[in-house]
N, C-alpha and C positions, 0 to 999 in steps of 0.2 A: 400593508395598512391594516390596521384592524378593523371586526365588520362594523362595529358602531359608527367607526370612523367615513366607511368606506358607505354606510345609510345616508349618513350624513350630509356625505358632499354630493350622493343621487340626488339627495331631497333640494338642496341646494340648486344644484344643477337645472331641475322641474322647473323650480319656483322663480329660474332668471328666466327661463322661457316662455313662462305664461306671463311674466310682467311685459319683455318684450312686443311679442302679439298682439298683448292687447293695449300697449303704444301702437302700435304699427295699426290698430284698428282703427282707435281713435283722432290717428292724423287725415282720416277720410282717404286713405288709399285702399285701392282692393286687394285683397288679398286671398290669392287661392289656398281652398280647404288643406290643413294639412293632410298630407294623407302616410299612413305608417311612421308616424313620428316616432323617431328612436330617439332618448338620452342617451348621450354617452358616457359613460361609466368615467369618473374623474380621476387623471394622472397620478398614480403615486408620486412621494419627492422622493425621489430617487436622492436629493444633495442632501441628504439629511445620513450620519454614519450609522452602518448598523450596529444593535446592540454586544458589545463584548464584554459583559457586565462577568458572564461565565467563566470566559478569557481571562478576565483579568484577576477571578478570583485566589486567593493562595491561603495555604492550607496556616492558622493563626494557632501555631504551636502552645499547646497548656504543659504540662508536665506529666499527664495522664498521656497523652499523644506523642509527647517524647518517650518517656518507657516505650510506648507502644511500638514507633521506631525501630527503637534500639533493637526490639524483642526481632523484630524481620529481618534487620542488619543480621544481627546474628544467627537466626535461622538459615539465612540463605548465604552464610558464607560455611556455615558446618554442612549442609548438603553439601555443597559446590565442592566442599574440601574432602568429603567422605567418597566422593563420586571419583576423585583424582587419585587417590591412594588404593582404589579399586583397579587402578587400569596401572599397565607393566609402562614406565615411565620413568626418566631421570630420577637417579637418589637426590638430586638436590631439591630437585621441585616436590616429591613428593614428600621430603622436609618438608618444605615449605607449607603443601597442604595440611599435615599434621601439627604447623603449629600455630596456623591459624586454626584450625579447628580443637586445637585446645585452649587459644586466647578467646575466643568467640565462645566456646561450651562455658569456660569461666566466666565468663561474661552475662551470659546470659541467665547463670545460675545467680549470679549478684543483683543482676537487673530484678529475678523475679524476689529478691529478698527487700530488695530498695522499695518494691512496689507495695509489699505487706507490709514491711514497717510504715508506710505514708500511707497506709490504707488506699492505696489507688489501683485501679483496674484499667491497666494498661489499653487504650484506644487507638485505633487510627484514623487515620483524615485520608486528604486525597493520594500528600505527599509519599505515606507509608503503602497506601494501595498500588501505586506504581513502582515503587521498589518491590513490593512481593512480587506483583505480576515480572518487570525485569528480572526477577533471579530466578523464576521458573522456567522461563523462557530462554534465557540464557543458559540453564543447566540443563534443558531437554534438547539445546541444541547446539552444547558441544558433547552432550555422551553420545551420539551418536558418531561421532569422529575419531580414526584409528590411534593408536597411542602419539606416535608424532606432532597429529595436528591438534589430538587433546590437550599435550602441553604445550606448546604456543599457544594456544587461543586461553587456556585455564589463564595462565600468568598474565596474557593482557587482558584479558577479563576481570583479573584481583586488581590491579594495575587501575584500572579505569575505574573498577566500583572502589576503590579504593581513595581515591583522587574524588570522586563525589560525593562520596562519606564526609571527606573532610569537612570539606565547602557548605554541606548542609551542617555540620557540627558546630563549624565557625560561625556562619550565618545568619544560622536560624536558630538550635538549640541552644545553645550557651547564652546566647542576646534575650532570649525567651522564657527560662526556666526561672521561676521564680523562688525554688527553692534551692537550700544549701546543699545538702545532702545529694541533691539531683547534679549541682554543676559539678560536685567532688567527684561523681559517677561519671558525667559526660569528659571532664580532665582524663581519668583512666582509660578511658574509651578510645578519647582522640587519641595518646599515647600508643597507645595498641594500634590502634587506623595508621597512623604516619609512621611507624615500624613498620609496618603490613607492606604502606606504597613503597617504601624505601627498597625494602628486600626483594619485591615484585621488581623494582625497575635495576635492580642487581642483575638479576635475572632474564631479564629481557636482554642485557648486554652479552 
């Protein structure tokens, strides 16, 4: 309860008191002094639902926010991909790192050309700060793992962020971007993303 609310319903509380009493005075009955009168502080409504206004907020993609996206998509699949070709590993998967970190480097070199021709300065929302944060966290906690379990967990790692990419590309970006230029960018992108899962789940078998 908030405190105005919570003054509110003390003063309230007071004010049924003293009306009472002084019924009870005025019917000629006697009544003993009060003595250490407490008010009791008035029940919150607990039936009332809490606020999930925060909850339910979601991140209202512009085109400036989409670059923005894009730009961490791609930063953190050229780490993730540089970290893998580091480590002594299947030739096929470490293919695989190198060609998503050259579809992703291209990418991102386009992305930053997309955003000076549109005059826009690539931003991120909530949605973008949660993919940076996952791809750091994901990439400090498979290089610590021997070359074996590096590539499992790499591949189902492209695999999965790969397969969210999508979802967000479908979902949100392409429905959202209001420029031509931008959907022509996000088509090439997702083409690249569904080649990525594709080959990641080659691999996995």
């Amino acid at each position: 309860m908030k405190i105005p609310s919570l003054i509110a319903s003390l003063g309230m509380a007071a004010f049924c008191h003293f009306v009472a009493e002084s019924a009870h005075s005025q019917e000629g009955q006697s009544a003993a002094p009060a003595v250490n009168t407490v008010v009791a502080p008035a029940i919150p409504d607990t039936s009332a639902k809490p606020d999930t206004t925060a909850q339910r907020t979601q991140a209202k993609f512009n085109d400036a926010e989409i670059l923005g996206w894009i730009e961490v998509l791609d930063s953190n699949e050229i780490a993730a991909a540089k970290a893998a070709e580091g480590k002594k590993i299947a030739a096929n998967v470490k293919g695989y790192a190198k060609m998503l970190r050259d579809h992703h480097k291209a990418d991102l070199k386009a992305t930053g050309k997309l955003a000076k021709k549109l005059k826009l300065v690539p931003v991120s929302n909530n949605v973008t700060d949660a993919l940076r944060a996952k791809g750091s966290e994901l990439l400090a906690a498979i290089s610590q793992l021997d070359s074996a379990g590096f590539s499992k967990a790499y591949v189902d790692a492209m695999v999965q962020g790969h397969a969210d990419a999508l979802a967000v590309i479908d979902t949100e970006l392409i429905p959202k971007s209001v420029d031509a230029a931008t959907k022509k960018h996000l088509a090439g992108l997702r083409k690249h993303v569904e080649t990525h899962l594709e080959h990641g789940k080659h691999l996995q078998k």
